[in-house]
C-alpha positions as semicolon CSV with decimal commas, in nm:
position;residue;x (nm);y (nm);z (nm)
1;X;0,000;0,000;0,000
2;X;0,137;0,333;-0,108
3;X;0,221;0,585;0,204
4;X;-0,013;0,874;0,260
5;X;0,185;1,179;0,178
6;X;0,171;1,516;0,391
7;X;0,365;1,855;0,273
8;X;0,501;2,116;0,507
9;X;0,734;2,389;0,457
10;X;0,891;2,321;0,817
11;X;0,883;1,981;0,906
12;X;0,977;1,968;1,333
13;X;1,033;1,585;1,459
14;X;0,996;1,557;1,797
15;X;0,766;1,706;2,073
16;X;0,958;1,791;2,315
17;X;1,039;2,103;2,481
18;X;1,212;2,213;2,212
19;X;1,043;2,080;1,939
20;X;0,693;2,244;2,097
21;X;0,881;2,597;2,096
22;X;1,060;2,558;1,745
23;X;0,719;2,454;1,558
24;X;0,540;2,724;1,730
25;X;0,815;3,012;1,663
26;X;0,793;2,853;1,228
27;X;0,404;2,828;1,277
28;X;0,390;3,193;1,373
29;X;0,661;3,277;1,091
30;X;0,364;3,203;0,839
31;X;0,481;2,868;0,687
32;X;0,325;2,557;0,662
33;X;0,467;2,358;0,984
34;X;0,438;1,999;1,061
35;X;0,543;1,878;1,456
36;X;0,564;1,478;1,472
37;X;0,582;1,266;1,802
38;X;0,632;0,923;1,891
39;X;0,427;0,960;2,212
40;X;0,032;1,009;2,223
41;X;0,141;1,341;2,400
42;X;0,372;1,639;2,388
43;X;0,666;1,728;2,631
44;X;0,954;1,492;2,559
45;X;1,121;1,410;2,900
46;X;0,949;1,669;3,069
47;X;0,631;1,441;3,023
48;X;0,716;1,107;2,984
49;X;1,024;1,080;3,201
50;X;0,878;1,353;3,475
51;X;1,146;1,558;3,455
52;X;1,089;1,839;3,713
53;X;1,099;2,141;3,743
54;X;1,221;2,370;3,509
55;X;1,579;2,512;3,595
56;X;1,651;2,723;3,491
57;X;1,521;3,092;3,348
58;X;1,797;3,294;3,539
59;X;2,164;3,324;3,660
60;X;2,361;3,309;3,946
61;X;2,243;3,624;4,103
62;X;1,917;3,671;3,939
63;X;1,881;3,780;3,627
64;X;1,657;3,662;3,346
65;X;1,832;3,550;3,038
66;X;1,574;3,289;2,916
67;X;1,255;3,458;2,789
68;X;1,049;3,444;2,453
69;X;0,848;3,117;2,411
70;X;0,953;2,965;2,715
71;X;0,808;3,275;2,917
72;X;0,478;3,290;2,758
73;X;0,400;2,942;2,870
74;X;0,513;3,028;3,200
75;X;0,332;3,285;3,169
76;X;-0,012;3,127;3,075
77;X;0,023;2,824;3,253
78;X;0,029;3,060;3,621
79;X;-0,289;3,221;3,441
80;X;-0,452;2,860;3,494
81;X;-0,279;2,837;3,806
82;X;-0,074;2,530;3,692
83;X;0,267;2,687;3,780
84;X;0,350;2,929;4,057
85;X;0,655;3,094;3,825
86;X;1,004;3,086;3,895
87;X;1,091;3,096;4,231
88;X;1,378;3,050;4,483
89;X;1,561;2,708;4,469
90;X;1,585;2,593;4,803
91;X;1,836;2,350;4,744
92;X;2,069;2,599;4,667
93;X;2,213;2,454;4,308
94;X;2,107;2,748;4,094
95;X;1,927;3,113;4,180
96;X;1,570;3,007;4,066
97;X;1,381;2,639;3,964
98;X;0,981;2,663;3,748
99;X;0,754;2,426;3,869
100;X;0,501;2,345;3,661
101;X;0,184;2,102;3,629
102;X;0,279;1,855;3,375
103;X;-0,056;1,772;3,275
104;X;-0,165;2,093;3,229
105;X;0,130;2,157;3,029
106;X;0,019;1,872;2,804
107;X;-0,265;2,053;2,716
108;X;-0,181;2,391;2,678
109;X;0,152;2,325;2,454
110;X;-0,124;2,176;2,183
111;X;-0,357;2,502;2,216
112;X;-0,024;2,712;2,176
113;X;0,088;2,460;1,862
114;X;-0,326;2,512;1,725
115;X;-0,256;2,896;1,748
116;X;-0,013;2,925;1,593
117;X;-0,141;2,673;1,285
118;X;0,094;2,371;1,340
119;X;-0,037;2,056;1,216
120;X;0,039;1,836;1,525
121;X;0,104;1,441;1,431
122;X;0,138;1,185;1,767
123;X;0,206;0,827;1,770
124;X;0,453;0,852;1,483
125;X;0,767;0,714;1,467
126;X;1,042;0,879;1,223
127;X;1,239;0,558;1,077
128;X;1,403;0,690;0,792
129;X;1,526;1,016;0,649
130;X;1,521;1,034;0,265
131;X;1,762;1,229;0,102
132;X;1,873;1,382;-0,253
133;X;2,225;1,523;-0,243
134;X;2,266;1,714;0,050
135;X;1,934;1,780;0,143
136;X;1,673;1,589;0,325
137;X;1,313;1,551;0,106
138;X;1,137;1,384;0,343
139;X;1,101;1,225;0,621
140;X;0,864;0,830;0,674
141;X;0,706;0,743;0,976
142;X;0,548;0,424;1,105
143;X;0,201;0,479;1,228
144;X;-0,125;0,274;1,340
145;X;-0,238;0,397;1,016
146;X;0,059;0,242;0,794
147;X;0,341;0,422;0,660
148;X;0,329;0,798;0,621
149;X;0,570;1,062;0,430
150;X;0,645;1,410;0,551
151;X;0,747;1,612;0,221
152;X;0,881;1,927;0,354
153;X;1,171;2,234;0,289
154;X;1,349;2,290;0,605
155;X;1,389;1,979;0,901
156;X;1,431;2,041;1,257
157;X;1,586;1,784;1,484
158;X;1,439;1,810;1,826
159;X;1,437;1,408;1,858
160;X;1,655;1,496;2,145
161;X;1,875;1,166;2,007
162;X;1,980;1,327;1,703
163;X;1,824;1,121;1,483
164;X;1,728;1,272;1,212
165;X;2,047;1,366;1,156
166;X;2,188;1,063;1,232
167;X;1,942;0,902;0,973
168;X;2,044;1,142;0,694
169;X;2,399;1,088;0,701
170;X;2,481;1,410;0,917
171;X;2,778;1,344;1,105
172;X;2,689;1,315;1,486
173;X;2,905;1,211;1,806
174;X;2,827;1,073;2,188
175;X;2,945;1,059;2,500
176;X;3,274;1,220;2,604
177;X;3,610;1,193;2,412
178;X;3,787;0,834;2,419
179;X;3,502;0,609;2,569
180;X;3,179;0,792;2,438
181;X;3,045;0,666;2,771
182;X;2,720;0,908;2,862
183;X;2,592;1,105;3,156
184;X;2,342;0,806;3,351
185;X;1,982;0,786;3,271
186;X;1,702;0,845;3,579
187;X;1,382;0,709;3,636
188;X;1,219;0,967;3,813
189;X;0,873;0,895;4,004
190;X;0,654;1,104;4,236
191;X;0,526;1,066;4,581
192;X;0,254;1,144;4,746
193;X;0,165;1,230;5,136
194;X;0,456;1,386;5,227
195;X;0,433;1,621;5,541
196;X;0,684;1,925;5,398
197;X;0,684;2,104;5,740
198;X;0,839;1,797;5,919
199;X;1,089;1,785;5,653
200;X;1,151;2,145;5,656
201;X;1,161;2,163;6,006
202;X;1,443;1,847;6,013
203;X;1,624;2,060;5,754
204;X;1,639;2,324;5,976
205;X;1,767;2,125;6,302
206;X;2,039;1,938;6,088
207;X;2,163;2,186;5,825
208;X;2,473;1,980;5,825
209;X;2,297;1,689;5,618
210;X;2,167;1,889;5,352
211;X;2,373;2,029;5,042
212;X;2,650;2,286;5,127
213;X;2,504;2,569;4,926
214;X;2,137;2,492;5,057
215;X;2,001;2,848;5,201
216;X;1,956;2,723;5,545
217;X;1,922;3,098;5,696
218;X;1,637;3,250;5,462
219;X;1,466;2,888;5,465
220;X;1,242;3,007;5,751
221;X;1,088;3,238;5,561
222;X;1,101;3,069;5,165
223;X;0,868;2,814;5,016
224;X;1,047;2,482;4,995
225;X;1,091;2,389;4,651
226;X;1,378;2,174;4,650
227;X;1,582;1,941;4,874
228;X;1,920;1,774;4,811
229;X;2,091;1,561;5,106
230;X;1,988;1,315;5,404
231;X;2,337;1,213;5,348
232;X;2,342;1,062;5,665
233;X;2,060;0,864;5,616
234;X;2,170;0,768;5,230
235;X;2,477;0,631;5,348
236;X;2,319;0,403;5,603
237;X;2,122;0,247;5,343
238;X;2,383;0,102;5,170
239;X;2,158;0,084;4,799
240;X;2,346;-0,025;4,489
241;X;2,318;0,345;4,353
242;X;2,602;0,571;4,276
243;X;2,499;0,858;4,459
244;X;2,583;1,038;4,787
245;X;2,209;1,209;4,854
246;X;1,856;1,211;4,801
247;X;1,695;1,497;4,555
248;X;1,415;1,597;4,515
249;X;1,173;1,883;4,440
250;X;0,836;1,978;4,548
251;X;0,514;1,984;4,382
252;X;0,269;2,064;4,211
253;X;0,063;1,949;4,519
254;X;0,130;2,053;4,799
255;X;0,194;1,681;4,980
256;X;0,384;1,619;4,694
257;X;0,787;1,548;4,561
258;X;0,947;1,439;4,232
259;X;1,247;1,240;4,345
260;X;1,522;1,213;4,098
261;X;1,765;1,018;4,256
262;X;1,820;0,689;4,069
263;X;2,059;0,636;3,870
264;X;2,163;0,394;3,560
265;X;2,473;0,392;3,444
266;X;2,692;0,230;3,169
267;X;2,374;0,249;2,887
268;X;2,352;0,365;2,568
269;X;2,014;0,537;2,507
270;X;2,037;0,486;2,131
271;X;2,083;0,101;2,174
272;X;1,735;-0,056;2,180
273;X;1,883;-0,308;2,445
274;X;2,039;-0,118;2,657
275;X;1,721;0,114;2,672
276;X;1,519;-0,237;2,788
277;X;1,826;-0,266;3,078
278;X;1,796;0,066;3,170
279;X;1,398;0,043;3,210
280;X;1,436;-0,259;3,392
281;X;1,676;-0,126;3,626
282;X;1,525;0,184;3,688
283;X;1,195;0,069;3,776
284;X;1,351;-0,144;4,024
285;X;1,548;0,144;4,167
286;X;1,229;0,335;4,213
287;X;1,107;0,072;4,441
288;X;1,415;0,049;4,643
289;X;1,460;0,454;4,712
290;X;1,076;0,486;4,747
291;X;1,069;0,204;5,049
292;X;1,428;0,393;5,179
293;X;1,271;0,716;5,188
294;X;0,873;0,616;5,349
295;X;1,084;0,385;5,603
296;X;1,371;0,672;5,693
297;X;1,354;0,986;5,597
298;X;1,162;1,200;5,843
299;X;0,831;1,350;5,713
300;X;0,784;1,034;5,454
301;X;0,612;0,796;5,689
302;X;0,257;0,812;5,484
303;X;0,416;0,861;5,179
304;X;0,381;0,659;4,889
305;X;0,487;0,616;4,508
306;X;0,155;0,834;4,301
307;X;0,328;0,809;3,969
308;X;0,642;0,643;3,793
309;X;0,783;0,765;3,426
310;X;0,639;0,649;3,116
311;X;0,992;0,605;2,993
312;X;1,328;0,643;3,174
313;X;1,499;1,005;3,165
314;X;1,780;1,048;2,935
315;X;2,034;1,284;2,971
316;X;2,263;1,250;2,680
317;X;2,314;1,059;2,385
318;X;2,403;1,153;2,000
319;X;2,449;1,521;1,951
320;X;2,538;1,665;1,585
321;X;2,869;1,763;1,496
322;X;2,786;2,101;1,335
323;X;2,942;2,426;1,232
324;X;3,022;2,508;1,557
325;X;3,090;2,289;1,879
326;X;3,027;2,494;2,210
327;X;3,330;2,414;2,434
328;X;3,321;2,436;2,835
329;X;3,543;2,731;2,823
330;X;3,292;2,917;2,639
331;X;3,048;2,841;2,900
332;X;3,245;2,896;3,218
333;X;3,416;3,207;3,074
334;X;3,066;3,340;2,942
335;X;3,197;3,378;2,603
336;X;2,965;3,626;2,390
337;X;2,920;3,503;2,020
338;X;2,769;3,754;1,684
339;X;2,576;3,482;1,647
340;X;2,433;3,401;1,940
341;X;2,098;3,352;1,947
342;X;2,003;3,173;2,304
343;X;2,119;3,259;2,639
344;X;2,174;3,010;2,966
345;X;2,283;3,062;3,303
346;X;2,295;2,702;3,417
347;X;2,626;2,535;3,526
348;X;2,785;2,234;3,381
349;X;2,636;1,970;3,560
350;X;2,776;1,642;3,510
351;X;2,634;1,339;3,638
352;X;2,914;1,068;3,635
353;X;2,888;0,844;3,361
354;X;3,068;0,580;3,542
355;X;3,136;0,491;3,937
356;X;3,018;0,647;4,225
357;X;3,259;0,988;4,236
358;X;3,297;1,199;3,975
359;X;3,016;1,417;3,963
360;X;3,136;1,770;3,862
361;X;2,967;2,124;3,851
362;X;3,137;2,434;3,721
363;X;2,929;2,765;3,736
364;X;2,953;3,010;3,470
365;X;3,194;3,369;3,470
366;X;3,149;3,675;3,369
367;X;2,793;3,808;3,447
368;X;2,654;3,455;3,473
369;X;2,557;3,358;3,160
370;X;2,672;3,259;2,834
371;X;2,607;3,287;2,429
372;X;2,502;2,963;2,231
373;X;2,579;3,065;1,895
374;X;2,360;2,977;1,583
375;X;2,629;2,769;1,427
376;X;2,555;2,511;1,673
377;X;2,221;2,446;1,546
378;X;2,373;2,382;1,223
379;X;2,496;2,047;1,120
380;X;2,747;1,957;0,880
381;X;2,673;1,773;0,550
382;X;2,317;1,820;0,532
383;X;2,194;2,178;0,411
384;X;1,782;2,194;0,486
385;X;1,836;2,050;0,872
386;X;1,820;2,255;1,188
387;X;1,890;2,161;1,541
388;X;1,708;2,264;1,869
389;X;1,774;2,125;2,212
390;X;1,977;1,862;2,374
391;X;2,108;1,748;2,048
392;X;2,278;2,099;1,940
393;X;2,664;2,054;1,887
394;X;2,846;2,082;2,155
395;X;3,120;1,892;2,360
396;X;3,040;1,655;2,599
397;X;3,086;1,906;2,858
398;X;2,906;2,181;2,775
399;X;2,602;1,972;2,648
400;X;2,568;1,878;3,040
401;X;2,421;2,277;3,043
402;X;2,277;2,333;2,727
403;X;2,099;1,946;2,736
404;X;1,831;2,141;3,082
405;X;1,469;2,290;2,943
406;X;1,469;2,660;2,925
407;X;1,764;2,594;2,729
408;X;1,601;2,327;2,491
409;X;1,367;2,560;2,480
410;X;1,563;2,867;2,339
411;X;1,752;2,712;2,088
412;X;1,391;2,505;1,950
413;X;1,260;2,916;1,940
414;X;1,596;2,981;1,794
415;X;1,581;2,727;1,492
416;X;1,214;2,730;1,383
417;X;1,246;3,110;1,341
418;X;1,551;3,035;1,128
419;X;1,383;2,779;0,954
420;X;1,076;3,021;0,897
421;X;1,344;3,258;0,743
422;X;1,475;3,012;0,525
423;X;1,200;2,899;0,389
424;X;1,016;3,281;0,304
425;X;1,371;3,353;0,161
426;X;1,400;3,051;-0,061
427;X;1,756;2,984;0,049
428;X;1,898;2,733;0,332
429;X;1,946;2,761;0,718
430;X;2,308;2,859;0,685
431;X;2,312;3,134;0,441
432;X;2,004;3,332;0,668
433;X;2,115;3,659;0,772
434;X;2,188;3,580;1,127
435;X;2,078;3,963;1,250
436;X;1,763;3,945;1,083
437;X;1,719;3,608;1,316
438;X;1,822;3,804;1,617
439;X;1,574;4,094;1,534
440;X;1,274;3,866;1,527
441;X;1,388;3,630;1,840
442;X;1,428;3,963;2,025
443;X;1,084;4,048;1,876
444;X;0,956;3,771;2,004
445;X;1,119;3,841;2,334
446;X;1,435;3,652;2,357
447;X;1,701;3,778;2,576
448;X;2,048;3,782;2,319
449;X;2,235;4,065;2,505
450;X;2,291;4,226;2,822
């Protein structure tokens, strides 16, 4: 049976974070935009694998350098009461986390993607990337409905895996240098009917178990919205997990915590094998720190597991190899690019790939934040392809920044407005004029400067 055959001008696979913000930024450029997603749902990890909360908009000391798309659903979703905005992190890692209800989020990323005139296509599964010279003509998917083709100018990889550039021959990389090992995968779950005030209160009798930077003297008087430590009662345990601590965040309810604290290392998230491992594994983490923490932790003795991942959370696999790779000294020094066209203020945060030490966190210089420039969303090879989120180009180091949501979601605003560009100009991502791009993200109102 022949495959039914859609046309698009921008054709955006994936429907994640980034993918969401790039197919509304080419939807509102006035082109013809497709979004396709393997799950019966948008959000990428922040859906499926419950990754929570949002960290983050700001630097250091403060300041907002992550607006545009990303703030308007902020924005909207504290309109329907399903976030309470960024506030204070109380664990202490960065100036400010975004909570947010998932669910809600669900919903009102598909009303933002129907504004702006996206054509939205779930439970579809890119398997192959069709291309003539160096440019990609389509992409097929494997649906209930049999095979389908996505004709289309311009291609955005917001997979998150790189795979559509993997799949058209555009050369990618993973892992760090020598051993392409990755940063470990996390099954994150939630629990319910946990009394906050008892743990707050333990917090504030014990400030030596809790994470060195945690704000232990304003804590009287902030929300909590984060905790990282119990190290005493971690290392008691004794569980076959790398780490050194519990984390975990609070919310949306208000008995409630996300608890990100497994850990599976050694996997390769592109390896269909390794992914069933790592699922396996994870799940059975989840029941081991859950029973820990209801049996130990003060403030967890009614407290049970409310919801688990649909899929484990991945923190790094294939990235592209594009015009540009963003190096760790441009992020700790807070290197300024002409081109850039995103912002972050989030450290590198490396989870160790292998062993139990080796964890590493280096905050960024300068005033806090640094430039990603637009030659990173540019791959080599392949002319008509755009990337947006974790799978930018960047070394393995600074990917563990660039890889956390408001990011994603910059550089997915980033590259469907350059793809929108491209495709009213007739020409290809690269040759855009990169200051017309920067006029219309800082139309839209994306932070590029000071």
């Amino acid at each position: 049976m022949a495959a039914k055959t859609f046309q698009a001008d921008v054709v955006v696979c994936g429907g994640g974070p980034a993918g969401v913000n790039a197919a509304i930024a080419a939807g509102r450029s006035g082109v013809k935009t497709v979004l396709i997603e393997r799950y019966g749902f948008i959000g990428g990890m922040s859906t499926a694998a419950l990754v929570y909360p949002w960290m983050t908009f700001h630097t250091m000391d403060g300041k907002q350098v992550i607006k545009g798309i990303a703030q308007e659903i902020i924005d909207r979703l504290m309109l329907i009461s399903a976030s309470p905005g960024h506030v204070r992190d109380t664990v202490g890692y960065v100036h400010t986390i975004t909570p947010y209800h998932p669910e809600v989020y669900k919903v009102l990323a598909v009303d933002m993607l129907k504004e702006a005139g996206v054509q939205l296509l779930l439970h579809s599964f890119v398997d192959e990337v069709r291309v003539e010279g160096d440019r990609i003509e389509s992409v097929q998917l494997t649906t209930k409905s049999g095979k389908i083709e996505v004709q289309g100018k311009v291609f955005i990889d917001t997979t998150g895996d790189a795979d559509i550039a993997y799949l058209s021959g555009a050369p990618c990389l993973q892992g760090r240098d020598g051993d392409k090992l990755t940063q470990p995968m996390t099954m994150k779950f939630r629990m319910r009917g946990v009394d906050l005030a008892r743990v707050k209160a333990y917090m504030l009798e014990h400030p030596e178990e809790f994470y060195h930077k945690t704000p232990i003297d304003e804590l009287p008087d902030l929300p909590l919205s984060g905790v990282m430590g119990f190290y005493k009662h971690w290392k008691e345990s004794a569980l076959p997990i790398n780490r050194d601590s519990v984390l975990m965040f609070i919310g949306p309810a208000d008995d409630e915590v996300l608890v990100n604290t497994t850990r599976v290392q050694g996997l390769d998230g592109t390896d269909v094998e390794d992914l069933t491992e790592a699922e396996e594994l994870g799940r059975k983490q989840v029941l081991q720190v859950a029973k820990f923490m209801s049996d130990n932790l003060p403030g967890f003795e009614k407290a049970s597991i409310s919801s688990v991942g649909s899929q484990i959370g991945i923190r790094e696999t294939r990235r592209i190899d594009g015009l540009y790779s963003l190096q760790a000294d441009d992020v700790v020094e807070g290197r300024k690019f002409e081109d850039v066209i995103a912002r972050s203020g989030y450290p590198i945060d490396i989870h160790s790939p292998a062993g139990r030490g080796g964890d590493n966190s280096v905050w960024v210089k300068a005033d806090g934040a640094y430039d990603i420039p637009y030659r990173s969303l540019l791959p080599k090879r392949i002319g008509n392809l755009l990337a947006g989120g974790r799978c930018i180009s960047t070394s393995h180091e600074a990917l563990a920044t660039t890889r956390l949501t408001p990011s994603c979601m910059a550089t997915g605003q980033a590259a469907g407005s350059a793809a929108g560009i491209a495709v009213k100009r007739g020409i290809a991502p690269a040759d855009i004029d990169v200051a017309e791009l920067q006029q219309v993200l800082v139309a839209a109102g994306a932070v590029l400067h000071e």
